[in-house]
C-alpha positions as CSV (number, residue, x, y, z in Angstrom):
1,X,-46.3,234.9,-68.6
2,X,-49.5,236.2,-69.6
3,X,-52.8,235.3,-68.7
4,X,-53.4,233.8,-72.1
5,X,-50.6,231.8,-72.1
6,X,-51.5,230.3,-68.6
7,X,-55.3,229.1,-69.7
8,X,-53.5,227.2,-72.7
9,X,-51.2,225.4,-70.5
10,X,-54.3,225.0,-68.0
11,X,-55.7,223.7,-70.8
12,X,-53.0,221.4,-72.0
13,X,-53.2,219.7,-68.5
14,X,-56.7,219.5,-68.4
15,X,-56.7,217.6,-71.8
16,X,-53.8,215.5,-69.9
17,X,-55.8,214.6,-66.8
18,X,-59.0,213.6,-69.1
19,X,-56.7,211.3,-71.5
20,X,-55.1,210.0,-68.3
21,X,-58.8,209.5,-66.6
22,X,-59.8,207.9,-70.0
23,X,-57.1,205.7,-70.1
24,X,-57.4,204.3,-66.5
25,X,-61.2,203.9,-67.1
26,X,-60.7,201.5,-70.0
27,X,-58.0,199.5,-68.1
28,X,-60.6,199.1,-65.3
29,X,-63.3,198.1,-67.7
30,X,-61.2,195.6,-69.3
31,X,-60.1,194.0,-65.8
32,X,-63.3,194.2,-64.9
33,X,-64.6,192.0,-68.1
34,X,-61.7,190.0,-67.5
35,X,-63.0,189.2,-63.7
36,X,-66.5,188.5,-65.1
37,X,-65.6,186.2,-67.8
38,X,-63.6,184.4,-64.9
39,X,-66.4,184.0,-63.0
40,X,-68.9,183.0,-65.9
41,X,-66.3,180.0,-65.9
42,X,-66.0,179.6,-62.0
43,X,-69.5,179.3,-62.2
44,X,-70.2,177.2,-65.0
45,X,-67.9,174.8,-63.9
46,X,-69.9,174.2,-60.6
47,X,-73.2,174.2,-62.5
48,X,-71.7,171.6,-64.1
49,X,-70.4,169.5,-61.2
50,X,-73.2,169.9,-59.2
51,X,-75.6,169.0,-62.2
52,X,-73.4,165.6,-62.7
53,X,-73.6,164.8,-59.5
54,X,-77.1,165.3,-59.4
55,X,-77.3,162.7,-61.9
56,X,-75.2,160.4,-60.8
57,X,-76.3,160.0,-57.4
58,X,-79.9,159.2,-59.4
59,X,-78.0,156.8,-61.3
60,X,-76.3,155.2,-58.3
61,X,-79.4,155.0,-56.3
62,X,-81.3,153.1,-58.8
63,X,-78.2,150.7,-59.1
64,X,-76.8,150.8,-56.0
65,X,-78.3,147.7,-54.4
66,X,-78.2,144.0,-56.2
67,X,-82.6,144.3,-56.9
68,X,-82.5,147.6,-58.3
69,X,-79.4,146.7,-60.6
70,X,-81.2,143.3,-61.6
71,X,-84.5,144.9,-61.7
72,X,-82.4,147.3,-64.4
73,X,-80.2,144.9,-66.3
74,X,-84.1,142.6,-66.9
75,X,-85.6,145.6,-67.9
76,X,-82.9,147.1,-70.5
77,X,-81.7,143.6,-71.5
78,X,-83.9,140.5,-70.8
79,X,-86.8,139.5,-72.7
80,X,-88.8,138.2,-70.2
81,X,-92.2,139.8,-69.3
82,X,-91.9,142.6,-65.9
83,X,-94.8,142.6,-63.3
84,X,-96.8,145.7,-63.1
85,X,-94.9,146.8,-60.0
86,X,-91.4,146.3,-62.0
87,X,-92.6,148.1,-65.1
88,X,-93.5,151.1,-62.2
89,X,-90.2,151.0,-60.9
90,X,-88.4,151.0,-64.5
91,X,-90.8,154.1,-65.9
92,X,-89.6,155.8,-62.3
93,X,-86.0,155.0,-62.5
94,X,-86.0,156.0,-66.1
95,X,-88.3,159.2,-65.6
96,X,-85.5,160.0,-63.2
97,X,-82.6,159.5,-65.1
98,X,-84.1,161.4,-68.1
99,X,-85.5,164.3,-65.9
100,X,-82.1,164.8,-64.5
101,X,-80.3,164.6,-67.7
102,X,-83.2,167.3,-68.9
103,X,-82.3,169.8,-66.1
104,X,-78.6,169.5,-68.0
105,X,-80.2,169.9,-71.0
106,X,-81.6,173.5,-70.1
107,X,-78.4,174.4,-68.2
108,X,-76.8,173.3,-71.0
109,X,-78.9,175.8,-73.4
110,X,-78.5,178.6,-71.1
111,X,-74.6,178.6,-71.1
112,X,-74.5,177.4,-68.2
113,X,-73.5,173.4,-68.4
114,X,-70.1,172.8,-69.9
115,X,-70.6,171.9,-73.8
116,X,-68.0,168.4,-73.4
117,X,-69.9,167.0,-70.5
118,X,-73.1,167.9,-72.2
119,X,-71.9,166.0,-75.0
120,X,-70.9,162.7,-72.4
121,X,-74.0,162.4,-71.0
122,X,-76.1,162.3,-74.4
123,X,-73.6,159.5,-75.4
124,X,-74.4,157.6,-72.0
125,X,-77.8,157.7,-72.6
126,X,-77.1,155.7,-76.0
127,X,-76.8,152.8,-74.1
128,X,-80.1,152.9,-72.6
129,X,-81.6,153.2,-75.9
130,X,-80.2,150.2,-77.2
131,X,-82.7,148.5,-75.2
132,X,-85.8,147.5,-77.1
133,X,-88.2,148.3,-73.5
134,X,-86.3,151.7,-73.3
135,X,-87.7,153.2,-76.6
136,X,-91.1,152.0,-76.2
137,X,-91.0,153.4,-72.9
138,X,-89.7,156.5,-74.3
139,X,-92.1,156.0,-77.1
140,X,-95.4,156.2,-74.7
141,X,-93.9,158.9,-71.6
142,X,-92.4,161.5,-74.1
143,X,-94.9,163.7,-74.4
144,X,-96.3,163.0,-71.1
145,X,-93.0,163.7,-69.4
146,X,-90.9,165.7,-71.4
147,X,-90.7,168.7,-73.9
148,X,-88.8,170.0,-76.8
149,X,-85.9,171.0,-77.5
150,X,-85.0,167.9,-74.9
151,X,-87.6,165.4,-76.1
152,X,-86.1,166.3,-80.0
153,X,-83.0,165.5,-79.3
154,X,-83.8,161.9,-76.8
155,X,-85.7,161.3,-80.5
156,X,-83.0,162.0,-82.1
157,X,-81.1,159.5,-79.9
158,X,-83.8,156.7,-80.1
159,X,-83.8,156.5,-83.5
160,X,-80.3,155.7,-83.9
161,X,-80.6,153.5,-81.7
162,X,-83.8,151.8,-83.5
163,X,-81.5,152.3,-86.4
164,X,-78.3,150.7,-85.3
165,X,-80.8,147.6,-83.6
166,X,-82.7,147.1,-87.5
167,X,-79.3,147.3,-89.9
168,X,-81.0,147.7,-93.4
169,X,-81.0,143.7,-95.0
170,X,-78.6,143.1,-98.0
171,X,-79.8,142.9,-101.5
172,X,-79.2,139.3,-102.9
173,X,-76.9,139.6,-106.1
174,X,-78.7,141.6,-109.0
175,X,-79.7,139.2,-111.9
């Protein structure tokens, strides 16, 4: 064998060992994606969790004994005038909830709050704005207390609400 001969095949298993490196290298790379996307989930999912329990224990504190439930269920539902120190405690509770359900929102818009539970606690907020006190509330703290893209969408959410509350009157029969 000449010398010639031997630096081809030399080279032959060079170009081998390279393809084979290449080859392994890409494998890693993809396991290694593989691992992070796994953990992007992993660690959305206990954004998530933590988040809704965040909010929920807010939720059950304010309810959680008989006055603060019947403080709520006046507020949101009754008619009848609040004294100054219950209309404090309402703008609290309901600074509260919102601020909790805004620190979803920015998870949320960072990737980092799961999009269906996103989209459950928006439609539990519905119920609040059903309440005739809830959207003026919303109506005087909103800029005070919250900002856009969050405040938008609570707008967004009001309004329907102020929609659903006024259904447009029926035309009498056309002459």
């Amino acid at each position: 064998m000449t010398l010639e001969a031997i630096y081809f095949i030399s080279q032959i298993v060079a170009v081998i060992a390279i393809l084979a490196s290449l080859i392994f290298v890409g494998l890693q790379v993809r396991q290694s994606n593989r691992a992070a996307v796994q953990a992007n989930r992993l660690a959305k999912a206990d954004m998530t969790l933590t988040s809704w329990s965040v909010t929920s224990a807010t939720a059950l504190e304010i309810y959680s004994t008989p006055e603060g439930a019947d403080l709520m269920q006046r507020a949101l539902y009754g008619a009848a005038p609040l004294s100054e120190a219950e209309k404090l405690r309402f703008s609290v509770n309901m600074a509260l909830i919102l601020g909790a359900m805004e620190a979803c929102d920015g998870l949320w818009r960072q990737g980092l709050f799961d999009d269906l539970s996103y989209q459950r606690l928006l439609r539990s907020l519905v119920f609040y704005f059903r309440s005739p006190r809830m959207r003026k509330w919303w109506t005087l703290s909103r800029k005070d207390l919250f900002i856009p893209p969050f405040s938008d969408v609570i707008d967004e959410i009001a309004a329907s609400a102020e929609a659903k509350s006024h259904p447009p009157k029926e035309e009498g029969p056309q002459s």
